[in-house]
N, C-alpha and C positions, 0 to 999 in steps of 0.2 A: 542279287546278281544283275547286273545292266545288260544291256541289249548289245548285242554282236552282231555285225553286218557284215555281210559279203559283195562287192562289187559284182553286177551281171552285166553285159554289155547289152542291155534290152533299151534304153534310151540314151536320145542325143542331147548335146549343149548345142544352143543357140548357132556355132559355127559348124555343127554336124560331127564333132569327133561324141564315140561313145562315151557315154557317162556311168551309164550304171544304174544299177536299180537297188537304193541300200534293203537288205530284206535281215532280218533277225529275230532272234526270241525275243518277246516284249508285246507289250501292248499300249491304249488309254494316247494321251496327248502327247506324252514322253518321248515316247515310240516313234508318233509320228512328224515329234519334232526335230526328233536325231537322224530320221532316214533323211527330212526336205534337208538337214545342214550338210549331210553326208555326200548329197546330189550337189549341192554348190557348192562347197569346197573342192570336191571330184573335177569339178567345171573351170573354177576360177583357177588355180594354181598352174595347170599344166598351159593353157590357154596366154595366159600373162607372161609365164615366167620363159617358157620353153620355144612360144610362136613368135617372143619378141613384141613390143609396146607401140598400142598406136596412139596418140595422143588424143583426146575424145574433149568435147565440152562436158559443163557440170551437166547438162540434160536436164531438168527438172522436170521438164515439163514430157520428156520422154517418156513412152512404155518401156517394160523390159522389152518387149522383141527389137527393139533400137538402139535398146544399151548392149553394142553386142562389142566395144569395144573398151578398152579400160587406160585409166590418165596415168602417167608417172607421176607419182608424188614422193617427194625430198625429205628427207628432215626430218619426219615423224617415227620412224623405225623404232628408235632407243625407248622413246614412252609408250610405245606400243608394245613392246618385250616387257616392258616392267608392267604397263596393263594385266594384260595374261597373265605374266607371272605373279603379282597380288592377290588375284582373283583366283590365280588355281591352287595358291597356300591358303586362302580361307576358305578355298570347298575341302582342302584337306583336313584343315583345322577342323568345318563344320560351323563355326560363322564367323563371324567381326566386319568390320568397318571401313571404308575408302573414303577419302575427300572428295568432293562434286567435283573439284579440277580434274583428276584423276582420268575421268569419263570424257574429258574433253581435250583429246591429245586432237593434236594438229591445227589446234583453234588457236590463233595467236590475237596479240594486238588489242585484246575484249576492251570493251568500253568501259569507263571507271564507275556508271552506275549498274551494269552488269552485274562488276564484281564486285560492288557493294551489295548487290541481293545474295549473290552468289555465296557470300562469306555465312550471309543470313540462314541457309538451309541445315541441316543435318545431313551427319554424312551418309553416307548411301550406305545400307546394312545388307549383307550379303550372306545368307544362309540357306545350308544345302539340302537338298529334299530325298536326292539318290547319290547314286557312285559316283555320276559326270553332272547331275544334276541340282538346279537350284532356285532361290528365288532371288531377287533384289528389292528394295523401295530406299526410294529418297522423300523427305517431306521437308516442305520453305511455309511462311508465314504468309506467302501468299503467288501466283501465279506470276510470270519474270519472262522478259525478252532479255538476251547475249548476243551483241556485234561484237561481229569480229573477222578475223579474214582465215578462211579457208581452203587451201590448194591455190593460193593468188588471190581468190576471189571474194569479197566482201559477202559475208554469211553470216546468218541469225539463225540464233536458238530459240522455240517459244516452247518454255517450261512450266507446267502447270502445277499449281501447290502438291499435289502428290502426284510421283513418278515411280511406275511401280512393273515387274512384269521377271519372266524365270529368263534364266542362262544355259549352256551347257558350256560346261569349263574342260576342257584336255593340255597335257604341256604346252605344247602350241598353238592352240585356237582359244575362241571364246567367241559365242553366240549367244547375243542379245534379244530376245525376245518381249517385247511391247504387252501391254494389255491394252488393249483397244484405247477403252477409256483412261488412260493413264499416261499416253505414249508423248514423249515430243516431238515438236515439228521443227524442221527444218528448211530454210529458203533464201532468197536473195530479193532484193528492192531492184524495180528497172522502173524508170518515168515516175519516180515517185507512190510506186502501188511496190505493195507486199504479195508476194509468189510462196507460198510455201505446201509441202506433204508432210505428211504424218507420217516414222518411221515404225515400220512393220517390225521387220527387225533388220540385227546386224552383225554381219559375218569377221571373225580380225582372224587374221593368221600373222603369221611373222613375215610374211611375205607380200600380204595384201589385205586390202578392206572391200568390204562391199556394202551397198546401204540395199533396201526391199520397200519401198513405200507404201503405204494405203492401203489396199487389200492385197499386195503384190507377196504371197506366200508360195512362190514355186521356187526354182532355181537359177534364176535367171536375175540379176540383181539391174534396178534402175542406173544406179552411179556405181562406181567401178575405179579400185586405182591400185598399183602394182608397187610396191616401198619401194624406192631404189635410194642411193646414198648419193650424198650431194656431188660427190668426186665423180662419181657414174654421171650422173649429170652434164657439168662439166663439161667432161671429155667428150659429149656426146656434140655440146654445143660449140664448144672450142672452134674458130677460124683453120681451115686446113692453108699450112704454111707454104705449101705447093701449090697452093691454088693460083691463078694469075689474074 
């Protein structure tokens, strides 16, 4: 039987609306890794979708109490549905297999010796441990940087020979959890130096993403971005025809 949560209005998100306090039957790491997802997806959905988008840098080098606003990003929605939806017919099935691409939705543009490592790994195996829960690992022939361009922004991958760490899968989310030593990292080149965090973990909904960096295990996510469809877009940026 998995863990059942109730919402209490006993804590706040970052901008002071109630969040909640996830509490249920259950115990061990499980437990307390399906309450912290509970608290951020509580936080990110209604914040993004409801209060309206404000347009945010990548942040990297931001704490969470900074990242308190979240980016529009385009385009990624459709591989991001089929994400989730992969991953939560092999926690039904109980295991099977994804391609490395797979995991790297909204990464466009990769560099051609990327994706010649990239082709080199095995695919990421994905088997369930409980009801919402599970583990993953990927293994390559040896550790691997991926350029490529992220939300606009020119972003690397650094992938270590094995990548390994559990999930919680539901119809619509999926939460990525790291093992410390296993985790990738994530970053940008500025003046010709390498910036990069290590992903704690990471939150997808159909709605949005969120990244967690480095020890960043509460509910508050470092980077932040709300799916919207390119036509939204668009129409947002569209010249107003009355304007004089």
């Amino acid at each position: 039987m998995g863990n059942r949560f109730l919402l209490e209005g006993r804590e706040t998100c970052h901008d002071g609306r109630a969040m909640g306090r996830a509490k249920g039957r259950g115990n061990g790491r499980s437990h307390r890794q399906r309450a912290r997802i509970t608290r951020a997806v509580a936080c990110l959905l209604p914040a993004g979708i409801a209060a309206g988008v404000v347009v945010a840098d990548l942040g990297l080098a931001a704490s969470p109490a900074e990242a308190a606003t979240c980016k529009r990003l385009s385009g990624i929605a459709p591989s991001i549905d089929r994400f989730i939806d992969k991953v939560y017919a092999l926690q039904l099935a109980g295991r099977g297999t994804l391609p490395v691409t797979d995991a790297l939705f909204g990464f466009r543009h990769l560099d051609a010796d990327g994706l010649r490592n990239l082709d080199q790994r095995q695919p990421i195996e994905i088997t369930r441990q409980d009801e919402d829960d599970g583990v993953f690992i990927n293994k390559g022939p040896k550790p691997l940087v991926v350029t490529g361009s992220f939300a606009q922004s020119e972003t690397f991958f650094d992938i270590p020979e094995l990548v390994k760490g559990s999930y919680v899968s539901t119809p619509d989310s999926l939460t990525l959890t790291y093992d410390p030593d296993h985790a990738v990292k994530v970053g940008q080149s500025f003046l010709g130096m390498k910036f990069s965090h290590t992903i704690n973990h990471t939150v997808i909904t159909r709605h949005s993403l969120a990244y967690f960096f480095d020890d960043n295990s509460s509910s508050e996510p470092d980077r932040c971005y709300v799916l919207v469809d390119t036509a939204e877009v668009a129409s947002t940026e569209a010249p107003d025809p009355d304007a004089r």
